[in-house]
N, C-alpha and C positions, 0 to 999 in steps of 0.2 A: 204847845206846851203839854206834857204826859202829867197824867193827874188821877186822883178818883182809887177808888176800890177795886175797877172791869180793867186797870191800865190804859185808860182812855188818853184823849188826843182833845185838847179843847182850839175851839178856833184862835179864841184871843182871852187871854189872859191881862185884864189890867190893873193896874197897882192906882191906888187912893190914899189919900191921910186914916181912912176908917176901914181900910183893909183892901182887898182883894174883890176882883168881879171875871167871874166866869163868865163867857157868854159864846155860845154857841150858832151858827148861822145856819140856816139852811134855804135851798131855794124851794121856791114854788115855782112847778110848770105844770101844773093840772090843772087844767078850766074848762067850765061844762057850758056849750051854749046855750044864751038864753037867759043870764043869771049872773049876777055879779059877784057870786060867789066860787073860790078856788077850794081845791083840798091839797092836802100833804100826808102820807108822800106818792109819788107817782110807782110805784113799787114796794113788793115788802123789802123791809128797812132791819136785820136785825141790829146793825149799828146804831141805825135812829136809835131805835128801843134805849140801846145802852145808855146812849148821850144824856137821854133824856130821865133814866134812873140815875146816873152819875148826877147831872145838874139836882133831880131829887135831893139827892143826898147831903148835895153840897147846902142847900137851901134849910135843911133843917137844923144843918150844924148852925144858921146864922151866917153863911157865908152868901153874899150878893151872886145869886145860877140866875143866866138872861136865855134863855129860847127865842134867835131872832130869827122870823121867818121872811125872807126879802120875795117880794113876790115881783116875778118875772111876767107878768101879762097885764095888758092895760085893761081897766072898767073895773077891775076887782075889788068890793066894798067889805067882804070878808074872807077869812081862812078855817077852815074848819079838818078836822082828821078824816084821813077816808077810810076811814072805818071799811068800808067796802072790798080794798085792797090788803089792808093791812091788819087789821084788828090787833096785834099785838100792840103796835107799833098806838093805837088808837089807845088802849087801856095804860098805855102808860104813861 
C-alpha cells in the first residue's frame, strides 16, 4: 500500500475500530557465531532508512508504525542494528 511523505511502500496496512496500523517486515539473516545475538541489516539499506523515517513519522502523528523484524536463524535471543554495516540505517 503507497503511503508517507518519501512515497513509500508499506508491507501491510491494517484497518481497526481505533484506526489504522502500519507495519512494516523485515528479515533477519545475520548471525554472528557464538552468540545469540543477530543484527539487521545484512547490507546498507537506504530503503531500510526510509521505512523506518516513514513509520517515524507515522508514529508521531498517533498513528499505530510496527517495525517487524522476522528472524530467519534459529538460537537467536536478540536483534540489534549493525551499526557496523550500516550506520545510517542504525541512526534511524
Amino acid at each position: 500500500v503507497p503511503y508517507g511523505q518519501e512515497n513509500s511502500r508499506i508491507d501491510f496496512r491494517l484497518e481497526y475500530p481505533q484506526g489504522a496500523a502500519y507495519v512494516e517486515v523485515k528479515s533477519v539473516t545475520l548471525g554472528f557465531d557464538g552468540t545469540a545475538v543477530a543484527a539487521f541489516p545484512d547490507a546498507v539499506t537506504q530503503r531500510g532508512a526510509k521505512h523506518l523515517r516513514e513509520l517515524a513519522h507515522l508514529a508521531r502523528e498517533g498513528v499505530r508504525a510496527v517495525q517487524l523484524y522476522c528472524v530467519c536463524l534459529s538460537g537467536i535471543e536478540a536483534v540489534r542494528p549493525a551499526v557496523e554495516i550500516d550506520a545510517g540505517y542504525a541512526a534511524a
